[in-house]
C-alpha positions in Angstrom: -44.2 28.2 16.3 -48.3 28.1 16.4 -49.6 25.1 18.2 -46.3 24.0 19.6 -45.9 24.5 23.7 -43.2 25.7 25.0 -42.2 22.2 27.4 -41.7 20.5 24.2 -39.5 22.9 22.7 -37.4 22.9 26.0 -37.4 18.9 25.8 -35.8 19.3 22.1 -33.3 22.1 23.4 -32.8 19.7 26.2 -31.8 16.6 24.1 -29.7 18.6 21.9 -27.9 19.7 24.7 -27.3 16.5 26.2 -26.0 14.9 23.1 -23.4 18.1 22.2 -19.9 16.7 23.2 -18.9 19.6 26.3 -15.6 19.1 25.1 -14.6 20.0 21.5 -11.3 17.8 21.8 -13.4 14.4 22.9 -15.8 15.5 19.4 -12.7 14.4 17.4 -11.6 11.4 19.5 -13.3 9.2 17.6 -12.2 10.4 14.2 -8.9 10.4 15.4 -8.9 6.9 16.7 -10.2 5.8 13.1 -7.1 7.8 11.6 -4.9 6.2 14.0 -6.3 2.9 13.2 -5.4 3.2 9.2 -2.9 4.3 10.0 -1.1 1.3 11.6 -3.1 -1.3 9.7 -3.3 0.4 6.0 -1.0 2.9 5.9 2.4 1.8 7.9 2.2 -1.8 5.7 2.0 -0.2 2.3 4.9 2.2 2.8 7.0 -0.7 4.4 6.3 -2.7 1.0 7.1 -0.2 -1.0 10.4 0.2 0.3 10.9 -3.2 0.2 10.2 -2.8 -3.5 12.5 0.0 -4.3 14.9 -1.6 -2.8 15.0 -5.2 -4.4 14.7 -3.1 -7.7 17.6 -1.2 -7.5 20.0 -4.2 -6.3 19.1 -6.1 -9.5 22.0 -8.5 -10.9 23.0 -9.8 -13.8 22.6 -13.6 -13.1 20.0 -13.0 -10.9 16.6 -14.9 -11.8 13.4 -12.7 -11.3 9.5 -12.9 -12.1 8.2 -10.4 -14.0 4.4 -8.6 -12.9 2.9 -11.0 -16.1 4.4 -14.3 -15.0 7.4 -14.8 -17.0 10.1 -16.5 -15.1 14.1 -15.2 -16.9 17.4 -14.6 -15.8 19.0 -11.3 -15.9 21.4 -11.5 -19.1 22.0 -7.3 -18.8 20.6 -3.8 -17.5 20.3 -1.5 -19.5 19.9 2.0 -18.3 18.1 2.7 -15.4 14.8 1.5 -17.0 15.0 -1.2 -18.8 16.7 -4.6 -18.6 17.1 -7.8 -20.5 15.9 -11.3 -19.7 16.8 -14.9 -20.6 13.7 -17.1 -21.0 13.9 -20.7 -20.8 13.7 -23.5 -22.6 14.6 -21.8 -26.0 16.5 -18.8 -24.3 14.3 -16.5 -25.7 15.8 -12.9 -24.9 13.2 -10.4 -24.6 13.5 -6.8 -22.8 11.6 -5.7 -20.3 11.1 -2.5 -17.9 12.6 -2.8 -14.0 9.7 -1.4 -13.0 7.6 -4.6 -14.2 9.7 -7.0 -12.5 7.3 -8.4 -9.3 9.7 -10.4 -7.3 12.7 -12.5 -7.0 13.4 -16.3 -7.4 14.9 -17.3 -4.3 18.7 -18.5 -4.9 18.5 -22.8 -4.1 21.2 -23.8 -2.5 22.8 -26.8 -3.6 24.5 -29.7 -1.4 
């Protein structure tokens, strides 16, 4: 290169030099620590939900009272299939039927003294 010297291209080939990892391994520490990391704190929690999920889903009851992903509140009056199931809505005991999968969560059982 015209007009360059030849210290100043041995400082760039030194600084390049310096900041090149010696080890390819300790190059993808970092990136492995950031994988680990979502791992554990994105990853691990999402699957653990998800089982929960499943799991409330397929021990579904009749009888049992469950919230539904839109924010109806029934009670279980029958399953039918594996998809679908049919819910009791208060006051006017509304019937209306709805998929398994929409169901969110359910109402804890009170127990009464």
């Amino acid at each position: 290169m015209p007009g360059e010297s030849s210290t100043s291209r041995n400082v760039v080939l030194n600084l390049f030099l310096q900041t090149a990892p010696s080890n390819s391994l300790l190059g993808f520490l970092p990136i492995l620590l950031i994988f680990g990391i979502f791992y554990f704190l994105l990853f691990l929690p999402m699957q653990r939900q998800r089982k929960q999920t499943q799991k409330m889903l397929a021990n579904l009851q009749n009888g049992n009272v469950v919230v539904t992903s839109g924010g109806i509140v029934g009670t279980i009056v029958s399953l039918e299939g594996d998809e679908t199931l049919v819910l009791r809505v208060k006051p006017d005991n509304v019937k209306i039927q709805v998929t398994r999968s929409s169901v969110a969560s359910m109402v804890p059982v009170e127990v009464k003294k």
